[in-house]
Phi, psi and omega in degrees: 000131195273149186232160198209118179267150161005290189295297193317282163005278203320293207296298133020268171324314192274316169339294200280335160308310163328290192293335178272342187270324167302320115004272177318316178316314200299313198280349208265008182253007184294302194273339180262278182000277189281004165077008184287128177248171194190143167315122199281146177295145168293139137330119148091306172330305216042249160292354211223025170320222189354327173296306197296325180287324138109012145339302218241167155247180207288318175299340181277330170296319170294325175310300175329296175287346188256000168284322171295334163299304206295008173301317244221121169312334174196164184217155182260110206236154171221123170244127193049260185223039175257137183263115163242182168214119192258135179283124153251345194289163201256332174295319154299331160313322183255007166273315173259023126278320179231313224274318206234022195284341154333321215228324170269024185268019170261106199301348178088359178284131152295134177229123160288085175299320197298315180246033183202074170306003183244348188250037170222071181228173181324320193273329173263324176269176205210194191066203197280317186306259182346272180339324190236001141288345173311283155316313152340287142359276205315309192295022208257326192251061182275196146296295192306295188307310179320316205266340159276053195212344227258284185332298187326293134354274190336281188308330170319290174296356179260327189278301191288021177271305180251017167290318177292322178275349146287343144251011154281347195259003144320293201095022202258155141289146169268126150265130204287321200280345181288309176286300182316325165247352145326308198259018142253340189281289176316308151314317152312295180321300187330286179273019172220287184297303210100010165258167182259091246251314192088013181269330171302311169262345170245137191283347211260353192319102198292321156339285190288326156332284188304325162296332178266010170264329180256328158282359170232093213270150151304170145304324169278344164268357140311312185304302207292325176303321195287299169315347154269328165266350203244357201232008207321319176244029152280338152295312157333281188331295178291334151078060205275157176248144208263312169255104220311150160328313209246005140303307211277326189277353166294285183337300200284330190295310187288341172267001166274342184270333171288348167319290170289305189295333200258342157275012144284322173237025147065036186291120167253116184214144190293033200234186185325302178303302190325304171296334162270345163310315202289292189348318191281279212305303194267003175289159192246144211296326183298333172290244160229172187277136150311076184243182218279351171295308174326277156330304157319334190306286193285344159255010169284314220269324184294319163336270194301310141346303185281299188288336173285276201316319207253005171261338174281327171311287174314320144347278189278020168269288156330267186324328198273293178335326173281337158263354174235117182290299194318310190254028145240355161290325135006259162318336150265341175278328176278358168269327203287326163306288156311275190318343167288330197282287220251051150032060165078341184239155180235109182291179209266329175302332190302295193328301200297354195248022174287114180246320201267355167273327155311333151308309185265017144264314150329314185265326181308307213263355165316299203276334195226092192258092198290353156254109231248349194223173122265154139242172176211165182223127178298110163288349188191157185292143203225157171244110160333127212280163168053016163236181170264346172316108166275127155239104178313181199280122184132345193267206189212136157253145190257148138255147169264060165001270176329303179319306187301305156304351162219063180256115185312322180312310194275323192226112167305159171045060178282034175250358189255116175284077148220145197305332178321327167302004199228020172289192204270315166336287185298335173301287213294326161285342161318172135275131179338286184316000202247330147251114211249022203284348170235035163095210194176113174135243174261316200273052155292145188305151135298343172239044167294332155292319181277341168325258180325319141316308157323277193300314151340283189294333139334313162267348189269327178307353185249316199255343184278346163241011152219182185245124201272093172236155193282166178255166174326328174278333170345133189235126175235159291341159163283161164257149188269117185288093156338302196291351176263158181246016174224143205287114187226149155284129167308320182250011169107201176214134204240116181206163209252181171208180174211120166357117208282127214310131173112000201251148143260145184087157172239147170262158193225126193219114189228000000 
């Protein structure tokens, strides 16, 4: 049996310290090789150490580097001693969203599949997979399936209607971000499972668990992220899982059980599952199998997907609506207004015909981008157009989102919440690329129509019956939550309301 004295250990460590920190000097040299400049990297770290530390998020360290940067079309970053490149120029943007996407269809995530079945879902995987998961998809999140979708939603929305006001006439504080994703949990349960989820009312909802489990990440799950990006192929090796045992066998148990129950009773329902049953039922064998991770694969990801991002979005819609009075009163006379015209209800054609709620939904994701960063991964070797840089095949490019959206050049006064930027005029004079919240080219989120439905209906069921403003606990500016990879207040957002004038009673929203 091997023994180890004190010293030997001591000597041991520093060797191995020694050799890793010369090993980095070398690769951290990759980049001035090519004439590339970039902020210089730590030894063994590189570029993103606080981020790994969950000090900083990953989107406010790109903001960073693109504010100080943005003279410079790209730049040369390193995580831990892996060479990225992050774009700020917007042409290059659209070279590596559409032009050139051939060569970008990959998002750069590792997915171990064999032991980790939930991350070989649309959103992380790439290739011939991707591409024909795609295909697949796409008509499933059409307009028309959105709009036999649309009732579903609806009731969803009517529950969580009368969930706030019976729990504001308690007289408890409310955390607006807290209710908000109950009421996307529920939604989502709705239109992807066919369950009643239970998340408005029940402390016990195994949904919303599982959802506060992949947004309210550990220590261990910074270590495994920094080590899928910055350790790639030792994550491979080790075969590590980006998700715990007991997700995956919840996800997967329940779309094999909602499955099997409803082709035991011959269930037809207009929703998610339903639509990957046919996908399933007509796929074709020679392609790959549809088996039951997969499919879980694609309802984790719709899941997850669904419900954070459009519960921080209305979140920080509030929050904003609640420091500018003039434009949300704005915005309850033009919600108070349709619902008068369509006798108390807003049918699935009304929402889209809301303009000025689309404005302040447009700018809540100007400012507040619940995907705050993309990546992209080079499949074959690329030269940067009008430069001489060769970047081999494998490399992952950052867009700085957050940066872009708040960049002066594109939106004067970007710290200034207003919709107006998003009048039709004002569009048309943008560069495309400058807004990005839900990407761009073939890999655009797909569910950007229920996204947007979603969050709509979410806000007007809140404004049509109170009136929203801050409270004492309120916090200006927010802090940004390090620990998330989708853009949160670190502490929620806390704001107080009242019934809306013509209401009997007050309500308190905190």
């Amino acid at each position: 049996m091997w023994q180890f004295t004190f010293l030997e250990i001591v000597i041991s460590c520093v060797t191995i310290l020694t050799v890793l920190y010369y090993y980095s000097i070398t690769k951290h040299s990759y980049w001035t090789g090519k004439n590339v400049e970039g902020p210089k990297p730590l030894p063994i770290y590189g570029n993103f150490l606080d981020v790994a530390l969950m000090k900083t998020s990953l989107a406010e360290k790109l903001r960073d580097f693109y504010q100080v940067w943005k003279h410079k079309p790209f730049i040369g970053l390193f995580h831990g001693t892996v060479p990225v490149v992050m774009i700020s120029d917007l042409t290059l943007l659209k070279h590596v969203f559409v032009k050139d996407f051939t060569t970008f269809t990959d998002r750069g995530l590792l997915v171990n599949e064999d032991v980790d079945p939930l991350s070989n879902n649309l959103f992380s995987t790439g290739g011939h997979r991707w591409r024909r998961l795609r295909s697949k998809l796409s008509p499933v999140f059409t307009s028309g399936k959105l709009k036999q979708m649309y009732h579903l939603l609806s009731e969803c929305a009517d529950h969580f209607e009368k969930y706030v006001i019976d729990l504001a006439a308690k007289g408890d504080p409310i955390e607006c971000k807290e209710i908000t994703a109950k009421f996307t949990t529920d939604v989502i349960g709705s239109c992807a499972f066919g369950l009643n989820m239970n998340a408005l009312t029940s402390e016990n909802s195994e949904f919303r668990k599982m959802g506060k489990k992949v947004f309210d990440p550990s220590v261990r799950d910074s270590v495994v992220r920094t080590m899928r990006d910055s350790l790639p192929v030792l994550f491979k090796f080790l075969k590590i899982r980006v998700f715990s045992r007991e997700m995956t066998k919840f996800f997967v148990n329940s779309t094999a059980e909602t499955i099997a129950y409803r082709i035991k009773h011959n269930i037809v329902r207009p929703d998610f599952i339903h639509l990957l049953m046919e996908l399933r039922k007509d796929s074709d064998p020679t392609d790959f199998e549809w088996t039951d991770e997969l499919v879980a694969a694609q309802v984790f990801i719709f899941f997850l997907a669904g419900f954070e991002t459009s519960a921080t979005t209305i979140s920080f819609a509030l929050y904003e609506l609640a420091q500018n009075e003039s434009i949300q009163e704005k915005l309850r006379d033009e919600i108070q207004s349709a619902l008068k015209t369509h006798n108390g209800s807003l049918p699935f054609e009304v929402i889209k015909e809301l303009k000025y709620l689309d404005k302040v939904f447009q700018e809540t994701l100007r400012k507040h981008p619940p995907l705050s960063f993309l990546s992209r991964r080079s499949v074959k070797d690329y030269t940067i157009p009008d430069t001489t840089v060769h970047i081999p095949s494998g490399t992952k490019i950052f867009i700085p989102i957050l940066g872009l959206h708040h960049d002066p050049q594109y939106y004067p006064d970007p710290e200034v919440f207003d919709p107006e930027r998003f009048a039709a005029e004002a569009v048309q004079k943008r560069p495309q690329m400058a807004y990005l919240p839900f990407g761009e080219g073939p890999r655009i989120c797909i569910g950007a129509r229920f996204a947007v439905y979603q969050t709509k209906m979410g806000i007007i069921q809140i404004l049509k019956n109170f009136k929203v403003s801050l409270c004492s606990k309120s916090k200006v500016p927010y802090d940004i939550d390090p620990t998330t990879f989708v853009l949160s207040a670190r502490d929620g957002f806390r704001e107080s309301g009242r019934r809306r004038e013509g209401q009997e009673g007050k309500n308190r929203i905190r």
